[in-house]
N, C-alpha and C positions, 0 to 999 in steps of 0.2 A: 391472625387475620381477623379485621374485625368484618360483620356481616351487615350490608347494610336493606339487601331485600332478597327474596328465595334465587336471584336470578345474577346477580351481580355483587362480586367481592370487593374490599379495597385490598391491595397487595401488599404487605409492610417487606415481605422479603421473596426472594424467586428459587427455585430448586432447580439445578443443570441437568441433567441425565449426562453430560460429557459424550465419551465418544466409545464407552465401552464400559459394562456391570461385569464386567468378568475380571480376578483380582489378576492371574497373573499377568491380563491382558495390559491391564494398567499400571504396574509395575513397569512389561514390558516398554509401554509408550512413557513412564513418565523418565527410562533411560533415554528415552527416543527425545523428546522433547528439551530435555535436559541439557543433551549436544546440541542438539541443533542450536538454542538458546545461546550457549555459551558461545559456540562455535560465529551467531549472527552477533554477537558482542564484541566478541577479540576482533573479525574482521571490519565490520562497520567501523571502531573504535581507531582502528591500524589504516583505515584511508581518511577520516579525520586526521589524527597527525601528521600522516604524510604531505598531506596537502600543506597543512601546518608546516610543517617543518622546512619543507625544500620550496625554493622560491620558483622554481621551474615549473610549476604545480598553480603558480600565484596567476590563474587566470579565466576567465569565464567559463571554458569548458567544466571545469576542476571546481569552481566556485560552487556551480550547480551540483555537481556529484557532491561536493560534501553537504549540500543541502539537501541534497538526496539521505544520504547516509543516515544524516541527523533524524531526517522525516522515518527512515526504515529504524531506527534502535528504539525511537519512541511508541512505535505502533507495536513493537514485538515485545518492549514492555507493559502496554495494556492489556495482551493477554497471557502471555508464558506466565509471569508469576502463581499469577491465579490457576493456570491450570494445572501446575507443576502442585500447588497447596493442594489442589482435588483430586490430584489422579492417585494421592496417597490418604484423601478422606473419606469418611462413610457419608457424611451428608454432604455434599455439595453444593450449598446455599451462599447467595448475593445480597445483599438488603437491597433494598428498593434502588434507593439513591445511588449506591453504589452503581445497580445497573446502568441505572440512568447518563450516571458520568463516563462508563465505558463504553455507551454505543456511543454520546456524544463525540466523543476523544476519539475513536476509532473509526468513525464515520468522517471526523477533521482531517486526521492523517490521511486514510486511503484517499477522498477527494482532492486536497492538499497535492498527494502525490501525483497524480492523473496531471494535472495543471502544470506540477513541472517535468513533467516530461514530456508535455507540450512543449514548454518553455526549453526546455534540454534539444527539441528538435529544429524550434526556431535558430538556438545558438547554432546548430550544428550545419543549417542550412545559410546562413550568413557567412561560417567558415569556409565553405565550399562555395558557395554562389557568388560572394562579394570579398575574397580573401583580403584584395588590398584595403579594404576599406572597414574589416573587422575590429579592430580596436577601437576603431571609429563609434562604429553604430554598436556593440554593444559594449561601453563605456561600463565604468561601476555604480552609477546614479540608477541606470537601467537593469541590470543586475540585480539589483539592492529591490526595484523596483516591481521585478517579476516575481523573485522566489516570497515577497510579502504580498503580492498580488495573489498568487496562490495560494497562501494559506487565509489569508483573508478569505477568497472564495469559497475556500473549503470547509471553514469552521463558522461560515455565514449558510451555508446550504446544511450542514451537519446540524445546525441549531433548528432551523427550521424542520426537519426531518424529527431531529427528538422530540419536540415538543408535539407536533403531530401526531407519533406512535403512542407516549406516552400521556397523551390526553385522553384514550381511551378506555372504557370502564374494560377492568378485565374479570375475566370471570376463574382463570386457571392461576395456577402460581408457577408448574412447570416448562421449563423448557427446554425442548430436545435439540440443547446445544450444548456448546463447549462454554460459551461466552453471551452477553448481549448483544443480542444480530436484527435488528429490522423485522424481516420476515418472519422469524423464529418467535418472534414477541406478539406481532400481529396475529398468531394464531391462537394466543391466548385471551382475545378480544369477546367479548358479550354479543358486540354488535356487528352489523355489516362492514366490514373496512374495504369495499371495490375501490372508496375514494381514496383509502390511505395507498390501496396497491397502483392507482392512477398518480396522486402524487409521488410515492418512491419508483415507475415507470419513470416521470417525466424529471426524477433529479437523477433518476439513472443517465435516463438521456443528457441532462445538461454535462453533467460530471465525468462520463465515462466517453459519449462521443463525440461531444466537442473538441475535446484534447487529442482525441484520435483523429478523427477532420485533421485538425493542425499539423498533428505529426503525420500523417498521408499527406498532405498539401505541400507538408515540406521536404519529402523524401522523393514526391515525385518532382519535385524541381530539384532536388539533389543528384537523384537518380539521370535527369539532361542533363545537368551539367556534369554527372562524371561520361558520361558517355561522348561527351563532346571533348574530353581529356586524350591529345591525340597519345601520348606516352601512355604505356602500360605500366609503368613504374608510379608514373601521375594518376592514373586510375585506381592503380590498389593502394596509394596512398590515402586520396580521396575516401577510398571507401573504408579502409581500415580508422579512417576517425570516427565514423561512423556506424560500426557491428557494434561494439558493445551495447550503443545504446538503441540500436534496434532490437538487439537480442533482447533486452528488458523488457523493452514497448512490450513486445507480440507475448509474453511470459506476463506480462500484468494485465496489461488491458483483454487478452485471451482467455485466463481466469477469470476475471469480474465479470469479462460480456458473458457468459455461461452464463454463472450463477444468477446474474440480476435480468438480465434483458434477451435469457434464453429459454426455449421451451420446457414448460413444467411438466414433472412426470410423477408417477404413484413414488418412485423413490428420491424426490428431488429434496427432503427434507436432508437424509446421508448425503443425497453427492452436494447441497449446499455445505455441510460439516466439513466434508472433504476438501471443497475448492477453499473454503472459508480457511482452515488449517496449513492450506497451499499458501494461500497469501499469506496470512498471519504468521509463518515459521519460513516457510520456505524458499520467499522470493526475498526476503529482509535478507537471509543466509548468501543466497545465490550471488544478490548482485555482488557486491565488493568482491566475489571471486571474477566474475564473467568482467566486469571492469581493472582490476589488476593480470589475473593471468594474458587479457588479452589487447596489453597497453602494452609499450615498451617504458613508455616515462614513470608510469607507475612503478614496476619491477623497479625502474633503475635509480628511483628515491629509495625504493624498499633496501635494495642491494647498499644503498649510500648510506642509510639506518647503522644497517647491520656493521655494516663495515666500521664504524664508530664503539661498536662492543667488544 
């Protein structure tokens, strides 16, 4: 590091503290992280093709979940690698740049993600509210339309955000994270950041509960229209299109509202590592289970796979 006055450093690289100094602890986790890694790979990987494969699959709903998919293999590769390298190294160091490209990237994805699963409730609410007229309205122009809307959104508010955090002088090189996190970096700052924690407040707001607005807005008009379903068979149809991807909503945006736009405490810096590690490893893992175990069409691509070997 070079010094440029008693008060403030420039940072050429950053040091992790990860999520645990203790060796067999990290052993322990880097078997932990290991599975889970692979495990969000083979399944994420396994509803891409399916989708791919069987033309039964060849439709808005499906479209979205593999754009889903895509969005969750790439977010768990910005940080499993890296962590899997540390939790078996003595120093644990980023280069600058490097950090830099990781919050970006990871701040793209999770906002990215938020946006479609909005977008995943709008489909969902078209299916139920306006069946006969579904192919209709969301066509593949539309489609095409929203999952680039999304990531445009995402990686247009991520940018903004990096450049933010990392325009400020830092004065530490440690941080008591896994990864490059926001927060975690802001407190390595010289100077006052109220304004950096007022702008990541208000892209928390744009990013995390506008998408939720949307997906409430559309569940509660889901939610009449199954009720107005005089068939009970019609009803748990209706609604069985629709668990898997609420089960997700409230498992992602439930996590993130915590961590970002919930109250701070003397240990919010661990339960940020925690939630941080939740999403990062364990919501990528989860979905393709909670979306295939609890689909019939999916299983019955899986089942059509297999049955070909």
């Amino acid at each position: 590091m070079g010094q440029e006055n008693k008060t403030q450093t420039w940072v050429r690289e950053f040091i992790l503290l990860g999520l645990s100094s203790d060796w067999k602890m990290q052993v322990f986790l880097f078997v932990l992280v290991l599975t889970m890694y692979l495990v969000t790979l083979v399944g994420n990987v396994l509803i891409l093709l399916l989708i791919r494969l069987d033309s039964r699959l060849h439709n808005p709903m499906y479209f979205f979940l593999s754009v889903l998919s895509f969005v969750d293999l790439c977010y768990s590769n910005s940080f499993a690698p890296q962590m899997l390298a540390h939790l078996l190294s003595a120093r644990k160091s980023i280069p600058f740049y490097s950090c830099v490209l990781q919050l970006y990237i990871s701040l793209g994805l999770g906002g990215s993600e938020f946006f479609l699963l909005g977008a995943m409730a709008y489909d969902r609410y078209v299916a139920v509210c306006h069946p006969l007229h579904y192919t209709v309205i969301m066509h593949g122009q539309l489609c095409l339309g929203l999952a680039a809307g999304c990531l445009v959104v995402g990686f247009t508010n991520s940018l903004m955000e990096t450049i933010i955090t990392f325009r400020l002088p830092l004065c530490h090189s440690v941080i008591n994270h896994f990864a490059c996190e926001t927060l975690a970096v802001l407190r390595l700052a010289c100077v006052d950041v109220s304004f950096n924690k007022v702008m990541v407040a208000i892209s928390g707001f744009l990013v995390i509960m506008l998408p939720c607005f949307l997906v409430l807005f559309s569940y509660v008009r889901i939610v009449a229209a199954i009720l107005n379903i005089r068939s009970a068979q019609g009803r748990s149809k209706a609604f069985g299109t629709c668990a898997s991807h609420l089960t997700v909503v409230c498992m992602c945006f439930g996590a993130t509202i915590f961590t970002y736009l919930g109250p701070q405490s003397a240990s919010s810096e661990e339960e940020e590592k925690m939630v941080a590690l939740f999403y990062a490893l364990v919501a990528p893992m989860l979905n393709p289970m909670i979306y295939s175990l609890r689909n019939k069409e999916v299983m019955a691509a899986l089942q059509k796979v297999l049955e070909k070997f």
